[in-house]
TORKOL-4160 file (C-alpha; in steps of 0.2 Angstrom, whole numbers, padded with zeros to 4 digits, m for minus):
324
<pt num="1" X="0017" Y="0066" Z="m0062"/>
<pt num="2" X="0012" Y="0057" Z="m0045"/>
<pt num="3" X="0013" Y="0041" Z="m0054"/>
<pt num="4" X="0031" Y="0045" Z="m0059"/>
<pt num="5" X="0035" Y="0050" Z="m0040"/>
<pt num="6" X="0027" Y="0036" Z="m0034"/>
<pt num="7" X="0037" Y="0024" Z="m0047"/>
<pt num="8" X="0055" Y="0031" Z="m0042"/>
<pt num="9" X="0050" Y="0031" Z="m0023"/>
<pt num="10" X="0050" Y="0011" Z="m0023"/>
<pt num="11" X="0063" Y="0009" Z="m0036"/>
<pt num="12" X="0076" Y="0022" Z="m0024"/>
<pt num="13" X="0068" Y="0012" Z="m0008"/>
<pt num="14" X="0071" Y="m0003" Z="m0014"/>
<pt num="15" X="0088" Y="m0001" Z="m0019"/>
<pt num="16" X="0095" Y="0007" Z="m0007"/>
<pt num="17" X="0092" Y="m0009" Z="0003"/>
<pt num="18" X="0097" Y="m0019" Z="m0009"/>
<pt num="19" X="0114" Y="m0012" Z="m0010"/>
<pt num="20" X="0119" Y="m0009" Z="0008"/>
<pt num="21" X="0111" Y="m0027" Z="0014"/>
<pt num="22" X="0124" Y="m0036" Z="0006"/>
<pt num="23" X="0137" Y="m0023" Z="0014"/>
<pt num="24" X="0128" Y="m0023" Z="0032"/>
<pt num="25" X="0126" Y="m0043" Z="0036"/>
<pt num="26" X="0145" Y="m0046" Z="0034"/>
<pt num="27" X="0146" Y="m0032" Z="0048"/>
<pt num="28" X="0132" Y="m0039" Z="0056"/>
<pt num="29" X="0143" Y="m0057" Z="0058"/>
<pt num="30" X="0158" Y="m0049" Z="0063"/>
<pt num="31" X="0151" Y="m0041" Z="0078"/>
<pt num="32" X="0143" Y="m0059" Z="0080"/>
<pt num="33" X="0124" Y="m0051" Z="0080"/>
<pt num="34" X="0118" Y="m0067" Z="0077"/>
<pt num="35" X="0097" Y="m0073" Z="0082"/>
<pt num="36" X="0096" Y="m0082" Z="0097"/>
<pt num="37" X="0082" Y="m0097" Z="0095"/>
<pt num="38" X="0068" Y="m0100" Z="0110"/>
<pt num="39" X="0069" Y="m0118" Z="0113"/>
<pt num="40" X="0051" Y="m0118" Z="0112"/>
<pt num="41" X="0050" Y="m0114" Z="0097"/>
<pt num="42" X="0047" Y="m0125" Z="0082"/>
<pt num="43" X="0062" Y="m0137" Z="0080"/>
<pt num="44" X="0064" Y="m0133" Z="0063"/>
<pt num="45" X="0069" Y="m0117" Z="0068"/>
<pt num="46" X="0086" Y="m0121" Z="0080"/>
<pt num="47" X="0095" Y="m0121" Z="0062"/>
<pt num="48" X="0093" Y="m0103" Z="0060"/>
<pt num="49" X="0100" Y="m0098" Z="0076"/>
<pt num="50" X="0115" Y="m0087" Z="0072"/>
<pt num="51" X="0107" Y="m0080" Z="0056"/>
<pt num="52" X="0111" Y="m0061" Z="0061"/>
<pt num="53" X="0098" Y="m0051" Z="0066"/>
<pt num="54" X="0095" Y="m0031" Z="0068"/>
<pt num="55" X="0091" Y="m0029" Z="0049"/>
<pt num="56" X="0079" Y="m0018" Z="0052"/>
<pt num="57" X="0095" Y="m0006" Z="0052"/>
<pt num="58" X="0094" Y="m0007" Z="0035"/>
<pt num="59" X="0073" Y="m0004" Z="0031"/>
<pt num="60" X="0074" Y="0010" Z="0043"/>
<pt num="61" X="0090" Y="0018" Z="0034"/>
<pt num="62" X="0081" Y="0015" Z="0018"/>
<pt num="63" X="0063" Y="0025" Z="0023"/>
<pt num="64" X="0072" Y="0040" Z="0030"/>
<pt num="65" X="0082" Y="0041" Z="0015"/>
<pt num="66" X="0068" Y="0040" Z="0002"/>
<pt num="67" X="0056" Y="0049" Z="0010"/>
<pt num="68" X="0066" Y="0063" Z="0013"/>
<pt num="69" X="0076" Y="0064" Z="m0004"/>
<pt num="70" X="0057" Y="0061" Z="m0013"/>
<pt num="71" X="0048" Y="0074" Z="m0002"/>
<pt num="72" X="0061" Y="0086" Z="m0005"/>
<pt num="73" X="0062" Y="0084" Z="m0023"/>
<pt num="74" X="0043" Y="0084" Z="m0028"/>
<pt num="75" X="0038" Y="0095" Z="m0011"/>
<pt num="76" X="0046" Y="0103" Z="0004"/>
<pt num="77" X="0042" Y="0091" Z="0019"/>
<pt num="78" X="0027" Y="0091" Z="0031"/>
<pt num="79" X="0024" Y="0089" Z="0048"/>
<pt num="80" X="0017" Y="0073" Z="0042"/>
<pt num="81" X="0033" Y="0069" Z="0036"/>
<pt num="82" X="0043" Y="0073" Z="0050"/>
<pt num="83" X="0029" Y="0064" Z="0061"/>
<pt num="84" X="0029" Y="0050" Z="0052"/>
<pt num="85" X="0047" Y="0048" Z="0053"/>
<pt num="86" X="0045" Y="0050" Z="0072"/>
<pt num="87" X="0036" Y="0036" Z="0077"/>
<pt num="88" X="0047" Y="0023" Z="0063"/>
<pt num="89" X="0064" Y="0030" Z="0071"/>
<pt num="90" X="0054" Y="0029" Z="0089"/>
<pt num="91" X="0048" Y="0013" Z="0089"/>
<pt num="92" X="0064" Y="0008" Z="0078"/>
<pt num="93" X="0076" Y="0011" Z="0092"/>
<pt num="94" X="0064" Y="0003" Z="0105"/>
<pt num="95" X="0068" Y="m0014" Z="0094"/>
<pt num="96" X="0084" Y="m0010" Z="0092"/>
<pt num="97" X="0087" Y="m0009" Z="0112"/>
<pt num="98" X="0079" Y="m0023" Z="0112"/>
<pt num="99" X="0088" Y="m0032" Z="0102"/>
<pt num="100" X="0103" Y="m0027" Z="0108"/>
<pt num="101" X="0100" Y="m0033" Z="0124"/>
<pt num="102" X="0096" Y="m0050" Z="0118"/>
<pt num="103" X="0111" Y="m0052" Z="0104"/>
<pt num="104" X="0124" Y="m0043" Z="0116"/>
<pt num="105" X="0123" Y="m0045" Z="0133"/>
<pt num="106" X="0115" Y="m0062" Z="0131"/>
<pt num="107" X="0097" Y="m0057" Z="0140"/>
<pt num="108" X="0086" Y="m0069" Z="0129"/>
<pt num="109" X="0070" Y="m0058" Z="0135"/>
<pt num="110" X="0076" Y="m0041" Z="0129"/>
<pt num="111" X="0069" Y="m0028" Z="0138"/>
<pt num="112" X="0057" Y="m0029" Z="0151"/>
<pt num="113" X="0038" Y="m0026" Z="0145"/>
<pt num="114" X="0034" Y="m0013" Z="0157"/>
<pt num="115" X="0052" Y="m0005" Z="0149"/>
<pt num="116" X="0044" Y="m0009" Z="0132"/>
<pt num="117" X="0028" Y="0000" Z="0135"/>
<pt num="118" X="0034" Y="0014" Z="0143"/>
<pt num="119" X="0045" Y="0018" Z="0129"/>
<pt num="120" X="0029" Y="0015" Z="0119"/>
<pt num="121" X="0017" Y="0027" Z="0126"/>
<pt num="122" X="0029" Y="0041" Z="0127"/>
<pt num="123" X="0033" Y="0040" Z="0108"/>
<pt num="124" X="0013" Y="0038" Z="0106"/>
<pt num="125" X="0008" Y="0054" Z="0119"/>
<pt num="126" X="0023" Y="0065" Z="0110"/>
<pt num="127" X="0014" Y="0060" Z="0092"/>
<pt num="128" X="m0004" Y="0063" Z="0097"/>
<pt num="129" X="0004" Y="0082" Z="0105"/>
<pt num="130" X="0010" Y="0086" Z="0088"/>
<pt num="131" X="m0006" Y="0081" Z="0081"/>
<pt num="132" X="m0016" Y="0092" Z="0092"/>
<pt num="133" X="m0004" Y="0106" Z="0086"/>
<pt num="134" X="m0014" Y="0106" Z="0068"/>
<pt num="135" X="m0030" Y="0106" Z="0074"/>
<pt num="136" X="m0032" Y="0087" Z="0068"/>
<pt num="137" X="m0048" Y="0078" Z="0070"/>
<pt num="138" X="m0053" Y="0067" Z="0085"/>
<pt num="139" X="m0067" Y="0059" Z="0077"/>
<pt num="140" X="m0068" Y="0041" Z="0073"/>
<pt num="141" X="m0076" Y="0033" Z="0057"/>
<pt num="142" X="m0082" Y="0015" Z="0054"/>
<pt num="143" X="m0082" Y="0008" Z="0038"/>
<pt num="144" X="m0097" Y="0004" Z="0027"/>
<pt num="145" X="m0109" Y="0010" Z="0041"/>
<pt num="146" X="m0105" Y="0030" Z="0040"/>
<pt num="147" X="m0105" Y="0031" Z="0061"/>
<pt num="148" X="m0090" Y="0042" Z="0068"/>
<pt num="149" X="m0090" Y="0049" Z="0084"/>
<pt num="150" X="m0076" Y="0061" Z="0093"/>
<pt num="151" X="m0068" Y="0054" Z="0106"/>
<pt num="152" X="m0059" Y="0072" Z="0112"/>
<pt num="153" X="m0047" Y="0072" Z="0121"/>
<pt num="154" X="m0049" Y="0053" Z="0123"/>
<pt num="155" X="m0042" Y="0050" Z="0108"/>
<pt num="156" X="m0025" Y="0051" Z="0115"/>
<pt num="157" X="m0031" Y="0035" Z="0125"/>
<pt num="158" X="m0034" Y="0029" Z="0108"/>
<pt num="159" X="m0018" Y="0034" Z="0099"/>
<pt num="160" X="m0008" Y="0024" Z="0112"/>
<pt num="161" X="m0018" Y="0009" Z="0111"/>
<pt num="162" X="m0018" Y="0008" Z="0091"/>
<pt num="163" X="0002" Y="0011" Z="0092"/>
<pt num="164" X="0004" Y="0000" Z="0106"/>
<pt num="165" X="m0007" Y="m0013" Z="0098"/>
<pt num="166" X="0001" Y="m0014" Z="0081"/>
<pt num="167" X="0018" Y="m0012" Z="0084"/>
<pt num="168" X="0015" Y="m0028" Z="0095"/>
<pt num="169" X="0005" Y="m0036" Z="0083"/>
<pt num="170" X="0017" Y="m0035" Z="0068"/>
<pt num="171" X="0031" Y="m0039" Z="0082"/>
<pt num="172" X="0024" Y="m0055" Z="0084"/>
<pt num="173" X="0019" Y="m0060" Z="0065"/>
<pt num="174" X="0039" Y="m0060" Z="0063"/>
<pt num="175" X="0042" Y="m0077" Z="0066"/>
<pt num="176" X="0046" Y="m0084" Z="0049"/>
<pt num="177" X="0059" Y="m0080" Z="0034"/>
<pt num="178" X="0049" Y="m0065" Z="0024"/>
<pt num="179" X="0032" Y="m0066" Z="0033"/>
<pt num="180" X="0032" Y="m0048" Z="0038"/>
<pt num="181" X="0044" Y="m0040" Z="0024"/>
<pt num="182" X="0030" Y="m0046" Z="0012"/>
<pt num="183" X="0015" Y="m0045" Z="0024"/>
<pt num="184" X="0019" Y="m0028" Z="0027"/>
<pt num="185" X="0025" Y="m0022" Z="0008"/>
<pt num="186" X="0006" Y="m0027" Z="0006"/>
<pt num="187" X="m0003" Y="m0019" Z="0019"/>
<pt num="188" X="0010" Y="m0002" Z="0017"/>
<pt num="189" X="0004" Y="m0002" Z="m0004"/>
<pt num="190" X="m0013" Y="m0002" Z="m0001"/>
<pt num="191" X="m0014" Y="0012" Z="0012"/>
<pt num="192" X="m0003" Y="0022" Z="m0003"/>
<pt num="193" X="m0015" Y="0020" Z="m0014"/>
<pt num="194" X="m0028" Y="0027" Z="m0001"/>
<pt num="195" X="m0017" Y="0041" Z="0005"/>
<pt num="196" X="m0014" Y="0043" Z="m0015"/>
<pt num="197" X="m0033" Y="0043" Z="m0016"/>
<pt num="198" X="m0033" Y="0058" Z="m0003"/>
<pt num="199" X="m0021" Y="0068" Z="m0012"/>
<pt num="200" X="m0010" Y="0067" Z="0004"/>
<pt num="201" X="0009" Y="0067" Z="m0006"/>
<pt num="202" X="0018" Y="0065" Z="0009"/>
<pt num="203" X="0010" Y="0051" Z="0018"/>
<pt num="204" X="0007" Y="0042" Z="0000"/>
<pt num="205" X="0027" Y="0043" Z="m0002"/>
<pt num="206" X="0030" Y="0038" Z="0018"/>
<pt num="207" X="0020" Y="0025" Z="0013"/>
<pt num="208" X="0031" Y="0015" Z="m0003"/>
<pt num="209" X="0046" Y="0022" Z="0004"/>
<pt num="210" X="0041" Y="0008" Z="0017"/>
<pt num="211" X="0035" Y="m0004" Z="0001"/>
<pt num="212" X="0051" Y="0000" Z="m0008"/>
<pt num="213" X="0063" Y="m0003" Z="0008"/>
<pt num="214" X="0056" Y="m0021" Z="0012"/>
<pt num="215" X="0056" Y="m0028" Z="m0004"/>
<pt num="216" X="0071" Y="m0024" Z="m0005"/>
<pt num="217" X="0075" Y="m0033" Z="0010"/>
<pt num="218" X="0065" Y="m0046" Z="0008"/>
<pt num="219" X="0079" Y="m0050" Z="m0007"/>
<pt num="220" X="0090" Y="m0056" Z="0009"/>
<pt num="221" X="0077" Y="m0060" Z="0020"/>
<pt num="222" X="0065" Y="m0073" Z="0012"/>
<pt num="223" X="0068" Y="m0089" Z="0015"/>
<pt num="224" X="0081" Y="m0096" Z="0016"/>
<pt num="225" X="0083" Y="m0082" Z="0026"/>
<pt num="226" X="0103" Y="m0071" Z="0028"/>
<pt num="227" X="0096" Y="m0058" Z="0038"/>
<pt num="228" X="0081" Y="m0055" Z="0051"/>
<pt num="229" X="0074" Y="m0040" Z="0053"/>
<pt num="230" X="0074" Y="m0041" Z="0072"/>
<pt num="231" X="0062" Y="m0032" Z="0084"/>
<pt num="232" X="0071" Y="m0017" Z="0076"/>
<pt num="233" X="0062" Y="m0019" Z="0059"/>
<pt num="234" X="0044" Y="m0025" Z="0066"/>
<pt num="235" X="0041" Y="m0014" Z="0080"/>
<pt num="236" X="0045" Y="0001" Z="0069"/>
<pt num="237" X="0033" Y="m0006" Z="0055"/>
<pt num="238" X="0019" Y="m0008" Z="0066"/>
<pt num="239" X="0020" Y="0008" Z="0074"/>
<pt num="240" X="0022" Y="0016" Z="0056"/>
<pt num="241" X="0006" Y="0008" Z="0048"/>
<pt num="242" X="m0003" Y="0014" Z="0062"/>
<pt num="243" X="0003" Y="0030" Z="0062"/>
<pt num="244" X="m0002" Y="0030" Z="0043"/>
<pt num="245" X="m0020" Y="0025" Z="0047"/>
<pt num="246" X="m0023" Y="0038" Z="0059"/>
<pt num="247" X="m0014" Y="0052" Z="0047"/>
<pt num="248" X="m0029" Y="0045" Z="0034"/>
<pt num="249" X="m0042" Y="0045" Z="0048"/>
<pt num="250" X="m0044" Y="0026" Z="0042"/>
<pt num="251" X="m0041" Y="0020" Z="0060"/>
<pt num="252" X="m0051" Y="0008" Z="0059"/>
<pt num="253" X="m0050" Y="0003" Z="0040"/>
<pt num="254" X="m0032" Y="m0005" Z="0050"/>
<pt num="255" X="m0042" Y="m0019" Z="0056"/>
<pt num="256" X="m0044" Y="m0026" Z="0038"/>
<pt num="257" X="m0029" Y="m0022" Z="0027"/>
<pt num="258" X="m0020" Y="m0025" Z="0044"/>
<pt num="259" X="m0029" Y="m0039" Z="0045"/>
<pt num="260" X="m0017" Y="m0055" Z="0044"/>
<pt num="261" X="m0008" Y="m0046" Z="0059"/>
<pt num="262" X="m0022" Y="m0045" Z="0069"/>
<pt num="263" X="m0027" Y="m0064" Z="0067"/>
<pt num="264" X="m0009" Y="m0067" Z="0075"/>
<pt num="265" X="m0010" Y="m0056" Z="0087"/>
<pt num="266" X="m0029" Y="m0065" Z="0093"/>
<pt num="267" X="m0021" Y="m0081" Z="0090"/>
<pt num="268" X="m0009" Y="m0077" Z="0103"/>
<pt num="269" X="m0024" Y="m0070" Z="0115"/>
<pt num="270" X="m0037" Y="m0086" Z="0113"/>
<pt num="271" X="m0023" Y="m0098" Z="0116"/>
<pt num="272" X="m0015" Y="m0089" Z="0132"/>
<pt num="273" X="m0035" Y="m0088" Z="0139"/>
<pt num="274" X="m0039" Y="m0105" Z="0133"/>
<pt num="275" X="m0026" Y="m0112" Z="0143"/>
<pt num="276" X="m0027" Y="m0102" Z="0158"/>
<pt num="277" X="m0047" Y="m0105" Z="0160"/>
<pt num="278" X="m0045" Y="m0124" Z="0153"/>
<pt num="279" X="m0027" Y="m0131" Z="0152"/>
<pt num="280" X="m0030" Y="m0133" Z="0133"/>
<pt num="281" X="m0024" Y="m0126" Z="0120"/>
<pt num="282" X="m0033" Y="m0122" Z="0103"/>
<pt num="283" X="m0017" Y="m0120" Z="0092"/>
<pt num="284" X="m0004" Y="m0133" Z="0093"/>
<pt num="285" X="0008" Y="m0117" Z="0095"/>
<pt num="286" X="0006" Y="m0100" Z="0094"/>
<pt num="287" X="0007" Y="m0085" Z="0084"/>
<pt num="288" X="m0005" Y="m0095" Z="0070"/>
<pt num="289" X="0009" Y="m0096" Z="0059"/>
<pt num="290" X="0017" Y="m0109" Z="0070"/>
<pt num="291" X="0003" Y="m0120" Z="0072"/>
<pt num="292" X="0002" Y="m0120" Z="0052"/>
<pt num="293" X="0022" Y="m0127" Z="0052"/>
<pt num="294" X="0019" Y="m0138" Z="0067"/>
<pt num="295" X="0003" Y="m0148" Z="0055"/>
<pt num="296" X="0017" Y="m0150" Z="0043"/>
<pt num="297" X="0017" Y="m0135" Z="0031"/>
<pt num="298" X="0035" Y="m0132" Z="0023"/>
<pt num="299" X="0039" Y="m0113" Z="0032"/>
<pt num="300" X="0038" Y="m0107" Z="0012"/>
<pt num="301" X="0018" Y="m0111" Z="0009"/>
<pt num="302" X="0014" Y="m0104" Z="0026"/>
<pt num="303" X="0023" Y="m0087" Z="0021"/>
<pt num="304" X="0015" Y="m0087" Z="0004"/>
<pt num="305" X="m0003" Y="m0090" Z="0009"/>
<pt num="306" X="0000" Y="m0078" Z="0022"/>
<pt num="307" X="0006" Y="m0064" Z="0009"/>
<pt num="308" X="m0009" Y="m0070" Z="0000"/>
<pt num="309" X="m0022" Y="m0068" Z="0014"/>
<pt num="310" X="m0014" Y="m0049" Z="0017"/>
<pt num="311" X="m0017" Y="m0047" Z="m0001"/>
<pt num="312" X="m0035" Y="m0051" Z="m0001"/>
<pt num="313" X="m0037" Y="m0040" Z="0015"/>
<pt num="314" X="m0028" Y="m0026" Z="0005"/>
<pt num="315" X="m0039" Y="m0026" Z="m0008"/>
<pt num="316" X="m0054" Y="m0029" Z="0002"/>
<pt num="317" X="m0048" Y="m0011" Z="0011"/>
<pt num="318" X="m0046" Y="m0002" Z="m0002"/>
<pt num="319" X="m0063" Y="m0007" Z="m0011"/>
<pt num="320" X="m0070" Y="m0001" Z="0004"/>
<pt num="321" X="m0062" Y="0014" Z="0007"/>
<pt num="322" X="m0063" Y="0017" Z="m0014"/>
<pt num="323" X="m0079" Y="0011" Z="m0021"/>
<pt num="324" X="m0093" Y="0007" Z="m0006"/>
């Protein structure tokens, strides 16, 4: 029976974007919702400028979907649902304000960070309120060592920085055609499988509504890409996978299946203090997937051994979580 629910959850997720991608970037063009390029950026990349952007439209129209018309089939929807649903849709229209801002009125930089973070704390306090609501635990656990401790009612402190963290780190992993579509179909399975493992229904069907919903993107958006995700798509997926890792009180588990989008996200942080303290940088760009492109990896074998690192995380998670 789970099986089966978990079968037509990605099947219904991924076609629901398969059919409206093809009916949402000709709308896209029209409105002229095309990426604007940094000039800092790889060279490669000035060919893509103009490739529209803001499909994370479609992965969010595709979660909410699934996930409601699955959890309404199989069960009535739960908090965890609803919350779930929350901080994707929250974080979702932080991107999508953000892109806006660049695509229409022209402002390269989007919103302003403090704008950004603002926005992001308030989605992440009004999460961890509902949470409180149930009576849901504020300890901490670390893997393979059995140490947790309660942070009470620091754990708010916590909930912010996890949210904040990932929705950022995801948000700069989206660099190249497919990184994060497939990075995070990865990462989103293997949390299903824990959640699955839990015998927690809704967050295990949250959880491939998000797998089913960007493959099916990923159809138009691997490379050569005909459609970005935008900071619409990755900022709502990082909030959401760590939404999901706190639901599972895996918090920390994150660190590893999440793993490939942490490594970008330090890549980031040891090449802004290594040039700050030293004038020298250790990457010849950064996030880490540029500096592979810029040694003169095709964008294609950077993405793939990418999707394969996340893999090996993946699985290295759920070994942990499942057999140690």
């Amino acid at each position: 029976m789970l099986e089966q629910v978990i079968l037509f959850t990605i099947l219904l997720g991924f076609i629901i974007s398969v059919i409206f991608s093809p009916i949402f970037i000709p709308f896209l063009r029209r409105l002229k919702f095309g990426q604007s390029i940094r000039e800092e950026g790889p060279k490669s990349h000035q060919k893509k400028s103009g490739t529209p952007t803001m499909g994370g439209i479609i992965i969010l129209l595709s979660i909410v979907v699934t996930t409601f018309t699955m959890t309404g089939k199989y069960a009535e929807p739960t908090m965890e649902s609803y919350l779930l649903i929350f901080v994707t849709l929250g974080f979702g229209l932080l991107g999508f304000l953000d892109d806006f801002i660049k695509v229409v009125m022209k402002r390269n930089l989007g919103l302003t960070s403090k704008q950004k973070l603002l926005g992001q704390i308030i989605i992440s306090i009004v999460f961890y309120f509902f949470l409180k609501q149930s009576e849901f635990s504020t300890e901490i656990s670390i893997p393979l060592t059995g140490i947790s401790f309660d942070l009470g009612w620091t754990y708010v402190l916590f909930i912010i920085f996890w949210l904040v963290g990932f929705s950022n780190a995801v948000n700069l992993t989206d660099g190249l055609d497919g990184l994060v579509s497939g990075t995070a179909a990865i990462a989103f399975g293997a949390f299903a499988v824990l959640a699955w493992n839990q015998s927690l229904l809704e967050v295990s069907v949250f959880s491939v509504s998000v797998v089913g919903a960007v493959l099916g993107f990923l159809v138009f958006n691997a490379h050569p890409a005909k459609v970005f995700m935008g900071d619409t798509g990755s900022l709502a997926l990082g909030g959401a996978i760590a939404a999901v890792a706190i639901m599972l009180k895996l918090e920390i588990l994150l660190l590893i299946i999440g793993g490939v989008f942490v490594i970008e996200t330090l890549s980031v942080i040891l090449q802004v203090i290594s040039f700050k303290t030293t004038g020298k940088r250790i990457f010849r760009m950064s996030p880490l997937h540029h500096h592979y492109e810029l040694v003169g990896w095709s964008e294609w074998r950077v993405v793939v051994t990418f999707w394969t690192v996340g893999l090996i995380f993946a699985v290295l998670g759920i070994y942990i979580e499942v057999w140690m």
